[in-house]
C-alpha positions as CSV (number, residue, x, y, z in Angstrom):
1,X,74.9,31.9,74.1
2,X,77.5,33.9,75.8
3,X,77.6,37.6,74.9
4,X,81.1,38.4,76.9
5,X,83.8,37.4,74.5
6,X,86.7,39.3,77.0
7,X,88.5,42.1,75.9
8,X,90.0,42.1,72.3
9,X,94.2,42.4,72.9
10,X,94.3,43.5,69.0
11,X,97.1,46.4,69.5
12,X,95.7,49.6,67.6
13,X,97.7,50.7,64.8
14,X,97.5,54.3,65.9
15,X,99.0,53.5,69.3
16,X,103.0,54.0,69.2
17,X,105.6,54.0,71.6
18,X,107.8,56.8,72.4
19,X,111.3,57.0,74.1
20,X,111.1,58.4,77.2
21,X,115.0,59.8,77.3
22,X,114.1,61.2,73.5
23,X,110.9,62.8,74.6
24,X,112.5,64.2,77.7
25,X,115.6,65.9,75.5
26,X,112.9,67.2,72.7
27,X,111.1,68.8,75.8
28,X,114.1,69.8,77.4
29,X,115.2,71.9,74.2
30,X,111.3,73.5,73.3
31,X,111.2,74.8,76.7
32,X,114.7,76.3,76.4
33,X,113.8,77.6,72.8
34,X,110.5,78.9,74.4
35,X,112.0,80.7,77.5
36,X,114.8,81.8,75.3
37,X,111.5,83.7,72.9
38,X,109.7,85.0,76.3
39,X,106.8,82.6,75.5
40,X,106.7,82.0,79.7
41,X,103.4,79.8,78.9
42,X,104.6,77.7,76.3
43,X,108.2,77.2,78.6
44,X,106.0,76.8,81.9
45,X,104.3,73.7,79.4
46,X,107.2,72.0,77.6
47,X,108.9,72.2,81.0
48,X,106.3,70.3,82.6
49,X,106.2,67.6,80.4
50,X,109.8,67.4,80.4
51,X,109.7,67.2,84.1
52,X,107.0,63.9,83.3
53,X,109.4,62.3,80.6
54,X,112.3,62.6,83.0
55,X,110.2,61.3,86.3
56,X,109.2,58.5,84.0
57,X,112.9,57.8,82.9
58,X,114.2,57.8,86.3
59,X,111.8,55.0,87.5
60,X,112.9,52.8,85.0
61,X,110.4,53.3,82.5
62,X,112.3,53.4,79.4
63,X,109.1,53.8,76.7
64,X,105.6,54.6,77.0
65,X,102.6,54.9,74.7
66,X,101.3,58.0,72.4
67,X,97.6,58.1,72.2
């Protein structure tokens, strides 16, 4: 009897992807609109992560996945 079947390539429903040039601009504009309300945190982390979705973009990477 074999007990390894292999992995199961059924996509999860929960799993969608996400435009990296989309994500980038909607990062771009929360850190602006958090900098703009002296939330330096909150700026410091939407900028961050719009740093990521424009790295991402610039290597070619046009969508990635939301977990």
């Amino acid at each position: 009897m074999n007990i390894n079947k292999g992995r199961d390539w059924t996509p999860l429903k929960e799993v969608s992807l996400i435009d990296c040039y989309t994500e980038y601009k909607k990062m771009l504009n929360l850190h602006l609109d958090a900098d703009f309300d002296d939330k330096m945190e909150l700026a410091l982390f939407y900028k961050g992560k719009a740093e990521h979705y424009k790295t991402l973009f610039d290597e070619g990477i046009k969508h990635t996945v939301n977990f």
